[in-house]
C-alpha positions in Angstrom: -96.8 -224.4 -160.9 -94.4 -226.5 -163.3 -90.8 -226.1 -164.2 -89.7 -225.0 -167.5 -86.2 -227.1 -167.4 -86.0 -230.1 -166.0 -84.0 -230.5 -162.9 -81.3 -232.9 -162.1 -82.9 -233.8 -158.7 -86.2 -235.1 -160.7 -83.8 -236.7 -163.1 -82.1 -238.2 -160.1 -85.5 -240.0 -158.7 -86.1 -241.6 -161.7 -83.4 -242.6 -164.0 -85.5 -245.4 -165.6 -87.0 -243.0 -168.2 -85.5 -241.1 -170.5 -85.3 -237.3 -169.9 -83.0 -236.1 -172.4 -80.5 -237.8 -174.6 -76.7 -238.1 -174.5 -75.0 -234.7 -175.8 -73.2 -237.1 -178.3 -74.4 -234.2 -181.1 -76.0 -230.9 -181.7 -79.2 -232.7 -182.0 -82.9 -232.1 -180.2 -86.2 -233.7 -180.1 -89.1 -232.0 -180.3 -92.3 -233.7 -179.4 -96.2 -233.3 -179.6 -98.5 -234.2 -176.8 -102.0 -234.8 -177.4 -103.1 -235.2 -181.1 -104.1 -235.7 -183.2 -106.5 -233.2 -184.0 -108.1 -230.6 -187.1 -106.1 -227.5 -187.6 -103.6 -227.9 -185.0 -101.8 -231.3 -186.0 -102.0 -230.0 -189.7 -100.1 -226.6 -188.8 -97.7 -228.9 -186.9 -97.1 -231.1 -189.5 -96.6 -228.0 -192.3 -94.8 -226.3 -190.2 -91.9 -229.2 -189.5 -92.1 -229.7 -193.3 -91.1 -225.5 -194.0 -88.1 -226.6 -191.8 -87.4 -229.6 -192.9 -87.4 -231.1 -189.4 -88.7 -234.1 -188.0 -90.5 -235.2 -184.6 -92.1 -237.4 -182.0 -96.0 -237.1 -181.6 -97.4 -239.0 -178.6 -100.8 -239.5 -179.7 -104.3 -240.2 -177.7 -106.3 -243.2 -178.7 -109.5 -241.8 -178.7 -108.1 -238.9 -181.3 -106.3 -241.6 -183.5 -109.8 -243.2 -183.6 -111.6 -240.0 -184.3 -108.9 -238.4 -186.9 -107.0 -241.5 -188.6 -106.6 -239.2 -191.7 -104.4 -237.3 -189.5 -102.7 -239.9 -187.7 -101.6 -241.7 -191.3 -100.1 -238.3 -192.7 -98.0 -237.8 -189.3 -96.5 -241.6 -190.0 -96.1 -241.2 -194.0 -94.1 -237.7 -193.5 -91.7 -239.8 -191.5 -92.6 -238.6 -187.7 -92.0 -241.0 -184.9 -94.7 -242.1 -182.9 -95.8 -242.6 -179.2 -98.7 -243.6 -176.6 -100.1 -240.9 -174.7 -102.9 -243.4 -173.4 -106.5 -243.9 -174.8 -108.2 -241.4 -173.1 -104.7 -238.9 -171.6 -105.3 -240.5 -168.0 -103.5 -239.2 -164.8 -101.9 -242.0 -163.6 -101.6 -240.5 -160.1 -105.3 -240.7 -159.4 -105.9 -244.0 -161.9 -106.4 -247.8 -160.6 -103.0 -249.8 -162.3 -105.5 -251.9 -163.9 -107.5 -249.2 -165.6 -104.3 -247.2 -166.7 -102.7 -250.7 -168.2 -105.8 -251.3 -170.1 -106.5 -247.9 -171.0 -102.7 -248.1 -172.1 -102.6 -251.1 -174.1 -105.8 -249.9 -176.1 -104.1 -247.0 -177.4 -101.4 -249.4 -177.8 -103.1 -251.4 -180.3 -103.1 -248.3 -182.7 -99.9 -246.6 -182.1 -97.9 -249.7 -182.3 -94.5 -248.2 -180.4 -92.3 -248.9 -178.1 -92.6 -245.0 -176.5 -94.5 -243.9 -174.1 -95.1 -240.5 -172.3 -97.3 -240.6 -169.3 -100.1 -237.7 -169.8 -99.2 -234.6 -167.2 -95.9 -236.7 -166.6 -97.6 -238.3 -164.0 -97.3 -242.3 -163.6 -97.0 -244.0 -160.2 -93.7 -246.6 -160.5 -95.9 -250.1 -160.0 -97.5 -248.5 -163.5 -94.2 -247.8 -164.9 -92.7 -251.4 -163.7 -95.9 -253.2 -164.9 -96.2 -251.2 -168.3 -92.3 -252.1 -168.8 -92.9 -255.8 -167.3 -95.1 -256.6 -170.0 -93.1 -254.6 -172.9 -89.3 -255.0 -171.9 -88.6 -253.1 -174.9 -90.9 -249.5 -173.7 -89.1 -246.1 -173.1 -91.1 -243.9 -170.9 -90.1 -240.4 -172.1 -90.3 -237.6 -170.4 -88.7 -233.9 -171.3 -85.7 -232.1 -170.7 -88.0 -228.1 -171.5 -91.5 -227.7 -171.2 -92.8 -225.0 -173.5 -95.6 -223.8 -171.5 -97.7 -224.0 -174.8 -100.8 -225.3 -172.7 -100.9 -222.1 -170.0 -103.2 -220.1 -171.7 -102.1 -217.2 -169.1 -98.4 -217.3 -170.6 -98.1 -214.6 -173.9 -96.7 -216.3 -177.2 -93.5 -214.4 -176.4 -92.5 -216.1 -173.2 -93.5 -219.3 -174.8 -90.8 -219.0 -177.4 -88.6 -217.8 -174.9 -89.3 -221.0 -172.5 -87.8 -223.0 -175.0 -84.8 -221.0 -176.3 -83.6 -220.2 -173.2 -83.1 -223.6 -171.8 -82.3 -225.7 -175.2 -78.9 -227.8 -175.7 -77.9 -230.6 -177.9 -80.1 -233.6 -176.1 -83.2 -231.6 -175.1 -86.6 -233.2 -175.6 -89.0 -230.4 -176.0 -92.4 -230.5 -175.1 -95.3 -228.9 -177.6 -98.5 -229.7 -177.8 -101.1 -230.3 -180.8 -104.1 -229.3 -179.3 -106.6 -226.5 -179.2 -105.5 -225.0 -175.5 -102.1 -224.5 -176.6 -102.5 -223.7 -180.3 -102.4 -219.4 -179.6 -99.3 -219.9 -178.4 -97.8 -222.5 -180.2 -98.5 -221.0 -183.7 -95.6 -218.1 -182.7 -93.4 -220.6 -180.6 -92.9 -222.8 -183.0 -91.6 -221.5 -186.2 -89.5 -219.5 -183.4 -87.8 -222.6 -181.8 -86.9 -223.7 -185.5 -85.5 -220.9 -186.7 -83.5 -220.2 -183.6 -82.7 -223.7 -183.5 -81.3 -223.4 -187.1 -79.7 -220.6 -186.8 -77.4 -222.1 -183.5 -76.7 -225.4 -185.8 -78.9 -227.6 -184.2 -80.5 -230.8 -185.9 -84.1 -232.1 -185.2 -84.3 -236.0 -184.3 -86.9 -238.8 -183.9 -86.9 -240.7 -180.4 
């Protein structure tokens, strides 16, 4: 079970991180959760540059280490950049001092002051430690989940997800890796032509 939009409620418990931005233009933020990788990350990446559109990866250590080819393109074409953790730990069922560590060691590659906690999950004395240390971190969440990674949801509903529940501010939530790339290759392209099409700009976090 997950929720497509975001509701105020969960908003409300945690107004430290960042869950959409202001409506201050027709502007949203799309990001990509768990790269980079062959194939998918490269389909991503061609894919933004057909639209001309920008975005935020939040990238796994282990698959910056694996694929740096990857990982350089996504900074040269102008992407932002965030931690997603070394090794896309759950920080519900992780010790503070392994999830700090396994944090800071994707830190030393990635470089940024973003941060999305894999499955959205972080306990708060991770979240005040994390920000203790680096004053300066924005722990982003989403505003509308795409679905991409249920590999029981069609193409169709995933495309639907999305353009059913965007606004200027949302942060969208795709993934770049194998589990979600049926779905994503449709949803996608859809999300930036519909996005397009209802004058709406693509930002960087």
């Amino acid at each position: 079970m997950y929720l497509i939009k975001t509701p105020f409620w969960l908003r409300w418990l945690y107004p430290g991180f960042v869950w959409r931005k202001p409506l201050t233009s027709r502007t949203v933020y799309l990001t990509f959760d768990d790269g980079p990788i062959p194939d998918v990350t490269p389909f991503v990446l061609d894919t933004l540059t057909t639209f001309n559109a920008k975005a935020t990866f939040f990238c796994i250590g282990d698959n910056i280490r694996k694929h740096p080819d990857i990982f350089r393109r996504i900074v040269d074409e102008g992407h932002s950049i965030g931690n997603h953790t070394y090794n896309h730990l759950k920080g519900w069922d992780t010790e503070d001092d392994i999830y700090l560590q396994n944090f800071n060691q994707c830190q030393q590659l990635t470089d940024s002051n973003l941060f999305r906690p894999p499955y959205g999950r972080v306990k708060r004395s991770q979240a005040s430690k994390l920000k203790k240390d680096l004053p300066d971190l924005k722990i982003i969440m989403w505003d509308v989940l795409s679905g991409d990674f249920d590999q029981d949801l069609s193409p169709e509903k995933c495309l639907r997800n999305v353009v059913n529940n965007v606004s200027p501010g949302s942060i969208i939530v795709f993934h770049d890796s194998l589990k979600a790339y049926d779905r994503l290759k449709y949803a996608l392209p859809g999300t930036l032509d519909f996005c397009l099409k209802h004058g709406l700009s693509f930002g960087v976090l």
